[in-house]
PyMOL CGO cylinders between C-alpha atoms (Angstrom):
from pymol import cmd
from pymol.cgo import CYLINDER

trace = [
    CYLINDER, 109.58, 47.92, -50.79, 110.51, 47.55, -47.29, 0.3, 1, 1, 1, 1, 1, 1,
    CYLINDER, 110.51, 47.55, -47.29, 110.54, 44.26, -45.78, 0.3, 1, 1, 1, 1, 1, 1,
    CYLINDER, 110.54, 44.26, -45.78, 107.99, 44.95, -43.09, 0.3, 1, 1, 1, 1, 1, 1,
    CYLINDER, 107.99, 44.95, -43.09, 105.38, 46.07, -45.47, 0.3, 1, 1, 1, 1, 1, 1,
    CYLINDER, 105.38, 46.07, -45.47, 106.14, 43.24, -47.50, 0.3, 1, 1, 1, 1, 1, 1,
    CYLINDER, 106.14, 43.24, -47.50, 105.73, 40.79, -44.39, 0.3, 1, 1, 1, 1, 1, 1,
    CYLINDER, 105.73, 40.79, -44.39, 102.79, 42.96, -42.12, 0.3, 1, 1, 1, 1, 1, 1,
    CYLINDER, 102.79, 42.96, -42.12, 104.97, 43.80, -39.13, 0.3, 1, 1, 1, 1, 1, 1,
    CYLINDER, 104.97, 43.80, -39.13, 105.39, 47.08, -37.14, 0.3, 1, 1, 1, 1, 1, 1,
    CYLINDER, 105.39, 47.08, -37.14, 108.96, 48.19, -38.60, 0.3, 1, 1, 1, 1, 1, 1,
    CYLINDER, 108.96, 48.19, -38.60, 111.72, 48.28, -36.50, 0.3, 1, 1, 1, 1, 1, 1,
    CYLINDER, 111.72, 48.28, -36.50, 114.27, 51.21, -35.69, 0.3, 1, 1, 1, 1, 1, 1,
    CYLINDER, 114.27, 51.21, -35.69, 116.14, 49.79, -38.48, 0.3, 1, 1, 1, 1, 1, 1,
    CYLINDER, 116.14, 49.79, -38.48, 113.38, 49.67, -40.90, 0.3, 1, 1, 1, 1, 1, 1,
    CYLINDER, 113.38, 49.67, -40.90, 112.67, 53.38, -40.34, 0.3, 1, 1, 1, 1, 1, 1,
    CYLINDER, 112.67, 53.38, -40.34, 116.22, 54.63, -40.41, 0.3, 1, 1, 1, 1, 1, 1,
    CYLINDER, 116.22, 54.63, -40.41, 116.28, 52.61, -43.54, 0.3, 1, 1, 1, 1, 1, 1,
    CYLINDER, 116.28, 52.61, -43.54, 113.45, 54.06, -45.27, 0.3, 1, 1, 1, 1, 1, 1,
    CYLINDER, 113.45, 54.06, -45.27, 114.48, 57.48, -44.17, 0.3, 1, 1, 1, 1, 1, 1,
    CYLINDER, 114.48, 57.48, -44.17, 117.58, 56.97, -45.61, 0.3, 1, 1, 1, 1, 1, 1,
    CYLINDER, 117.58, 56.97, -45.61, 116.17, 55.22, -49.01, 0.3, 1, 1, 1, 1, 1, 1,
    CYLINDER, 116.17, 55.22, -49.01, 114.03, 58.62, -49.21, 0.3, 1, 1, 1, 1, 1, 1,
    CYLINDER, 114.03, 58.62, -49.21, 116.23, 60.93, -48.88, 0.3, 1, 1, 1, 1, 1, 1,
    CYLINDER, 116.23, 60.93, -48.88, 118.33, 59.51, -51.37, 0.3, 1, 1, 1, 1, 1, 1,
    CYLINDER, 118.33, 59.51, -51.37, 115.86, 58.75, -54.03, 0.3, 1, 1, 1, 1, 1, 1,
    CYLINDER, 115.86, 58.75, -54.03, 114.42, 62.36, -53.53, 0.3, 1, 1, 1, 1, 1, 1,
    CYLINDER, 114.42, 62.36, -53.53, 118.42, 63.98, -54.22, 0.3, 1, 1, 1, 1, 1, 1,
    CYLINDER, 118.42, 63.98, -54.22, 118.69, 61.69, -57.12, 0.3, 1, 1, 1, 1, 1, 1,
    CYLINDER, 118.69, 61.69, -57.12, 114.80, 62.61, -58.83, 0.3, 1, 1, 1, 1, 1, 1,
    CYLINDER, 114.80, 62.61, -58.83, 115.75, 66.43, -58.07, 0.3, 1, 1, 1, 1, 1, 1,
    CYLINDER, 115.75, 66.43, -58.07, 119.26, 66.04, -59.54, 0.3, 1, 1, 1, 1, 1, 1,
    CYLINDER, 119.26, 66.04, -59.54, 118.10, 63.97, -62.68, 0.3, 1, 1, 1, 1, 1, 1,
    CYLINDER, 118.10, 63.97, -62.68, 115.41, 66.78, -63.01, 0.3, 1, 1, 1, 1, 1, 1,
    CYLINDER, 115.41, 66.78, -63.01, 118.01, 69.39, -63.17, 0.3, 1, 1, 1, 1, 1, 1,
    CYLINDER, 118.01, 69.39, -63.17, 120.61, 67.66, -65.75, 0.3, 1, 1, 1, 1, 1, 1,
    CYLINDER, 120.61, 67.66, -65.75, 117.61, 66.61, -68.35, 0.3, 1, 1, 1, 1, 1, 1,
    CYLINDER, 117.61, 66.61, -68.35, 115.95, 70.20, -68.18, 0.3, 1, 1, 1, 1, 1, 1,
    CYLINDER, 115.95, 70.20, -68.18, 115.36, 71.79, -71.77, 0.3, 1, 1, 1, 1, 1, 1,
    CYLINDER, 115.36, 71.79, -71.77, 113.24, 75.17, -72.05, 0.3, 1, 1, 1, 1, 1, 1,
    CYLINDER, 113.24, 75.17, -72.05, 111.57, 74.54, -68.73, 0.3, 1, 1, 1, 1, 1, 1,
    CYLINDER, 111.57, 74.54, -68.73, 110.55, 70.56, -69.45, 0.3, 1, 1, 1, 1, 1, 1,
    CYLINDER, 110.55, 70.56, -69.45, 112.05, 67.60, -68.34, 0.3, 1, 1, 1, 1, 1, 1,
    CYLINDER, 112.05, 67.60, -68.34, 112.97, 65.00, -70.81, 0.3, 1, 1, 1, 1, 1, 1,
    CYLINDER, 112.97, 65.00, -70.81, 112.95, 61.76, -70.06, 0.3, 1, 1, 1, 1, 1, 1,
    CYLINDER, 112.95, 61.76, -70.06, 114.83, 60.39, -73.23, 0.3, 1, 1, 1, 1, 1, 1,
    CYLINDER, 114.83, 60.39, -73.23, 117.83, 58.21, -71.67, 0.3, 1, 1, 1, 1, 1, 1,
    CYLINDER, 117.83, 58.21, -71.67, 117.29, 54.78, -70.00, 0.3, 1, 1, 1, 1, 1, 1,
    CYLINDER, 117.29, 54.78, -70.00, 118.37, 56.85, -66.26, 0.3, 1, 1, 1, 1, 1, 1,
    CYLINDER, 118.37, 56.85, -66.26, 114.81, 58.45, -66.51, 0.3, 1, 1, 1, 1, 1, 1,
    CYLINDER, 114.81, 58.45, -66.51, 113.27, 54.70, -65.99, 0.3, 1, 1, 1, 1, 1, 1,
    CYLINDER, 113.27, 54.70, -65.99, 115.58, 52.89, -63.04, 0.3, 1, 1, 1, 1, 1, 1,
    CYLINDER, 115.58, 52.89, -63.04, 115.55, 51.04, -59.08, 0.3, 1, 1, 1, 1, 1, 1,
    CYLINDER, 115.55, 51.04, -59.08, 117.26, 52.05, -56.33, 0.3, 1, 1, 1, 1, 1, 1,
    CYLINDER, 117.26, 52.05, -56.33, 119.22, 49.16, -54.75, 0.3, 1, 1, 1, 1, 1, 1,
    CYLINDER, 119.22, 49.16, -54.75, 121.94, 48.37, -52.11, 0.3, 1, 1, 1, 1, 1, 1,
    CYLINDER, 121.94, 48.37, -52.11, 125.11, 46.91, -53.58, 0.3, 1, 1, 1, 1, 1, 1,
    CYLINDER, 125.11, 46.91, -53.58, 128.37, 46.49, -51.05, 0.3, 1, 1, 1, 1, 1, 1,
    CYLINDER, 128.37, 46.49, -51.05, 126.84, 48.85, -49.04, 0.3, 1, 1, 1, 1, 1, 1,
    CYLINDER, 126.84, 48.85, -49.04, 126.25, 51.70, -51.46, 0.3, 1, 1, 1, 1, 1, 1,
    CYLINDER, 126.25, 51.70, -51.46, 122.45, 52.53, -52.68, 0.3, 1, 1, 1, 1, 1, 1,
    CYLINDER, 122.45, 52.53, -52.68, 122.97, 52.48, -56.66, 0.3, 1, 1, 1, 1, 1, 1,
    CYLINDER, 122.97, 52.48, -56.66, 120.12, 53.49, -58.86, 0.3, 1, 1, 1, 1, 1, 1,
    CYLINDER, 120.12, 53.49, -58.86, 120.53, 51.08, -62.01, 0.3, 1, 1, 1, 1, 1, 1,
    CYLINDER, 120.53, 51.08, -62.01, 118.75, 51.69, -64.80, 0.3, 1, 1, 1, 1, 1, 1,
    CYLINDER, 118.75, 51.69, -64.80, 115.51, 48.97, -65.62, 0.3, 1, 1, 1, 1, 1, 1,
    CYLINDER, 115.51, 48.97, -65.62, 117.65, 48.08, -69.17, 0.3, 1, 1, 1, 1, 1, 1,
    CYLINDER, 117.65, 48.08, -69.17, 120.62, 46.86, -67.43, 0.3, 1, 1, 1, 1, 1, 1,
    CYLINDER, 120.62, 46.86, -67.43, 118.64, 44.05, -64.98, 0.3, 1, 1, 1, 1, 1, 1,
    CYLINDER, 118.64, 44.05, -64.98, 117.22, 43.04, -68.34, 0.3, 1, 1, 1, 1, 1, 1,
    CYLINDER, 117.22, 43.04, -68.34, 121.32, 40.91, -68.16, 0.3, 1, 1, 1, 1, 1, 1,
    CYLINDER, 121.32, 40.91, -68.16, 120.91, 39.78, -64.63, 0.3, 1, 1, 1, 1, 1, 1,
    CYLINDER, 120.91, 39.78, -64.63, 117.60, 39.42, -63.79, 0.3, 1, 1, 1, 1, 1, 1,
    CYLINDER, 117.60, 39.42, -63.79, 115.59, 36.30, -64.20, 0.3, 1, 1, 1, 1, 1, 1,
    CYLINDER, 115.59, 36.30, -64.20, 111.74, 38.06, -64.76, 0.3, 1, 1, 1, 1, 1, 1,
    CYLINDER, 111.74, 38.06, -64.76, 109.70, 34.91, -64.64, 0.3, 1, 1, 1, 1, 1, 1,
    CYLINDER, 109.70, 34.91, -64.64, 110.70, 33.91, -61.03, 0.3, 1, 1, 1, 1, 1, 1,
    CYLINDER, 110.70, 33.91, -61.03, 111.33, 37.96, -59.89, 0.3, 1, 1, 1, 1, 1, 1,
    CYLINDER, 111.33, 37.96, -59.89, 114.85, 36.93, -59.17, 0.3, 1, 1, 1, 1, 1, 1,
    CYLINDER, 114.85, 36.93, -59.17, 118.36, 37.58, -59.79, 0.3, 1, 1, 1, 1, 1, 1,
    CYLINDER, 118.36, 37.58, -59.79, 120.15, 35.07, -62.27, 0.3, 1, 1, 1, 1, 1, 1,
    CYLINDER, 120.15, 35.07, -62.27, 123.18, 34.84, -59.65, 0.3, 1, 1, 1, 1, 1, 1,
    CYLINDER, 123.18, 34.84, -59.65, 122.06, 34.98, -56.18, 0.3, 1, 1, 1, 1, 1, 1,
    CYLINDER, 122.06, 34.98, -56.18, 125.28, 35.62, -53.78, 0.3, 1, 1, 1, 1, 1, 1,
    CYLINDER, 125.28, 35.62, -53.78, 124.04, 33.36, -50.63, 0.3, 1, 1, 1, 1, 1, 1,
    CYLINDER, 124.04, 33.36, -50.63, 124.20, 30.14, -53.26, 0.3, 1, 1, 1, 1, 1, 1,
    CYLINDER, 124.20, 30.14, -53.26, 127.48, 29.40, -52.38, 0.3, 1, 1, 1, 1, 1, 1,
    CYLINDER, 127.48, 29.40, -52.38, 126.16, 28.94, -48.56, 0.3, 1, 1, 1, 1, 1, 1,
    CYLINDER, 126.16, 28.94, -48.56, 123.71, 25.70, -49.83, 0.3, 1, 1, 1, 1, 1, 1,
    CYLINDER, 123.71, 25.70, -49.83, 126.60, 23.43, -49.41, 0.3, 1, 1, 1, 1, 1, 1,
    CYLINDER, 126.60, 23.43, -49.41, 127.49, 24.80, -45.45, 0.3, 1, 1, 1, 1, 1, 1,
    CYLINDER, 127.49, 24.80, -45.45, 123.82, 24.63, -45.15, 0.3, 1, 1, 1, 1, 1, 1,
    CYLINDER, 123.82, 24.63, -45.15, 122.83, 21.17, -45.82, 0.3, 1, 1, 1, 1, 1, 1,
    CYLINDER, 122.83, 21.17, -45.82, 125.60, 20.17, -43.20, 0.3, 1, 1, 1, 1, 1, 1,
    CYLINDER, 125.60, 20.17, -43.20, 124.03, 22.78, -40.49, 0.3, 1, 1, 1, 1, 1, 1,
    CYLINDER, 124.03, 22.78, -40.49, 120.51, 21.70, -41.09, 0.3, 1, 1, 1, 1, 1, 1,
    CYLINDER, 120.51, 21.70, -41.09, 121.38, 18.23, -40.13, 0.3, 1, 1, 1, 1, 1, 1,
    CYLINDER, 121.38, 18.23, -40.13, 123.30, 18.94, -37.27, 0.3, 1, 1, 1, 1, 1, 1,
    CYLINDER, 123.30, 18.94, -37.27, 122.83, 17.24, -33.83, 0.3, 1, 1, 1, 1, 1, 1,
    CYLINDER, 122.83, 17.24, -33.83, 124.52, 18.98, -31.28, 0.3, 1, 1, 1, 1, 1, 1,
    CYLINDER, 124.52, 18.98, -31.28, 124.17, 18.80, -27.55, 0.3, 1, 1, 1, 1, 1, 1,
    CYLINDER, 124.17, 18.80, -27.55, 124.48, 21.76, -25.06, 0.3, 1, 1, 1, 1, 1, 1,
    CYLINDER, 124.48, 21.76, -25.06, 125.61, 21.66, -21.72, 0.3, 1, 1, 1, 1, 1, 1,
    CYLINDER, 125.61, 21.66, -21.72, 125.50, 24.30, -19.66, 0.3, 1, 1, 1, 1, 1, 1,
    CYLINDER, 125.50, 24.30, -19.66, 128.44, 25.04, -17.04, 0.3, 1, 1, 1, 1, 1, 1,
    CYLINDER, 128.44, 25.04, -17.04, 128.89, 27.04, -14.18, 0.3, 1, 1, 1, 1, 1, 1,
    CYLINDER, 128.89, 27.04, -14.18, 131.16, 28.46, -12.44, 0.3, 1, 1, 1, 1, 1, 1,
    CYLINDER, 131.16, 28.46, -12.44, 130.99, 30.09, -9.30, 0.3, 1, 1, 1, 1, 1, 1,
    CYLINDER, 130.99, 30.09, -9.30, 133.05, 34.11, -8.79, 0.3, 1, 1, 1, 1, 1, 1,
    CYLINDER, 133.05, 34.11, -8.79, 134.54, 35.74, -5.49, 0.3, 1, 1, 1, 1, 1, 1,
    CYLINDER, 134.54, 35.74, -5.49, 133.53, 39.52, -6.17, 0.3, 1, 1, 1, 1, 1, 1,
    CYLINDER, 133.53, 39.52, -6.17, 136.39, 41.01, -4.51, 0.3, 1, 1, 1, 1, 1, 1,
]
cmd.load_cgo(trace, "trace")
């Protein structure tokens, strides 16, 4: 679900080209699942790739199948089991209670 229907905003340029791109993909992957599990004109849906979720991992959209989060996915808080911005918490803690004064400078330039 994108994060602006999620949160209520208007979605962003981002959010669209996103969500186009999230669609097209998910549509080429339903049509090409279609085509490799077609037996006498039905579809069977008999391997754990007819039931998955379309993520983004390093940059790639991976489809993983619903049996495989079953290993990393921690159900009763709708969370991953290793979350990747943990190791920030230290850097953080220090940033959150840091005091830091700005001064603005100027300097004056010849246009030539």
């Amino acid at each position: 679900v994108l994060g602006h229907m999620q949160q209520g905003g208007t979605p962003t340029p981002f959010d669209r080209n996103i969500g186009t791109k999230q669609g097209v993909k998910a549509s080429k992957w339903l049509l090409d699942q279609m085509k490799d599990h077609m037996v006498d004109g039905k579809v069977l849906c008999t391997s754990k790739e007819s039931s998955t979720v379309m993520g983004l991992l390093d940059k790639r959209y991976l489809f993983t199948p619903v049996e495989d989060l079953v290993e990393t996915t921690d159900f009763e808080h709708r969370i991953p089991k290793k979350q990747w911005w943990l190791k920030l918490r230290p850097l953080l803690r220090i940033l959150a209670h840091h005091y830091a004064e700005y001064i603005a400078e100027s300097q004056t330039v010849q246009s030539s």
